[in-house]
C-alpha positions in Angstrom: 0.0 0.0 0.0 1.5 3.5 -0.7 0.6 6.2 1.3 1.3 9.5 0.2 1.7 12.5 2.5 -0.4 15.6 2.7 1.0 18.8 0.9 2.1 21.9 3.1 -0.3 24.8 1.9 1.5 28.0 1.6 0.3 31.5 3.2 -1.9 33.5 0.7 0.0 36.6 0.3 3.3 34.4 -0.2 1.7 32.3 -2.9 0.5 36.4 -4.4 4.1 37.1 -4.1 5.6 34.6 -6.4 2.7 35.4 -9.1 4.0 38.5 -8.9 7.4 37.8 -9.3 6.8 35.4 -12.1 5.4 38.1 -13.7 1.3 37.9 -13.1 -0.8 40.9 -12.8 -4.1 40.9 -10.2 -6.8 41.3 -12.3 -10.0 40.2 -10.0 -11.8 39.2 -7.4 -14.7 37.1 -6.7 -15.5 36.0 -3.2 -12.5 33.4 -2.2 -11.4 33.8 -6.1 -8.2 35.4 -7.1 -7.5 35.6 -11.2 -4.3 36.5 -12.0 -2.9 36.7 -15.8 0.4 37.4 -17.8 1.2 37.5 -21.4 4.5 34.9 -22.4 7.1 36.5 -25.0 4.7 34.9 -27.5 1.9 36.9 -26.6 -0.2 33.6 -24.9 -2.6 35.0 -22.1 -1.5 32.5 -19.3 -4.1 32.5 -16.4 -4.5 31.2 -12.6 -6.7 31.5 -10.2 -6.1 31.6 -6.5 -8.8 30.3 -4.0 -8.3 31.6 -0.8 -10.7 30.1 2.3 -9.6 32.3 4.9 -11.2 32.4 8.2 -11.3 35.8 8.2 -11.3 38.6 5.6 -7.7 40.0 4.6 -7.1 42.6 1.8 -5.2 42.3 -0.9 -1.6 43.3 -0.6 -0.2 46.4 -2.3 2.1 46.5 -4.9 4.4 48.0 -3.0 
């Protein structure tokens, strides 16, 4: 029997940090639902989407 071990989530506004750095723009929100987008040297919209269940409300982070 394999038995696999449970993934380590990663804090929201570090997971928003690496988008950024990678080069993804915040473009909305829907409840939970972050969409973030950037365009490749190509010009290929690449998308994600972030789902946040926090127990609490937390704004987004600035850009600063």
């Amino acid at each position: 029997m394999i038995v696999m071990s449970q993934l380590n989530t990663l804090p929201r506004d570090r997971v928003i940090r690496i988008l950024k750095s990678n080069g993804f723009v915040f473009i909305k929100s829907g409840g939970p639902h972050m969409k973030f987008k950037k365009y490749d040297e190509s010009g290929k919209c690449l998308s994600t989407t972030l789902v946040s269940h926090c127990p609490k409300i937390v704004p987004m982070p600035s850009d600063a």
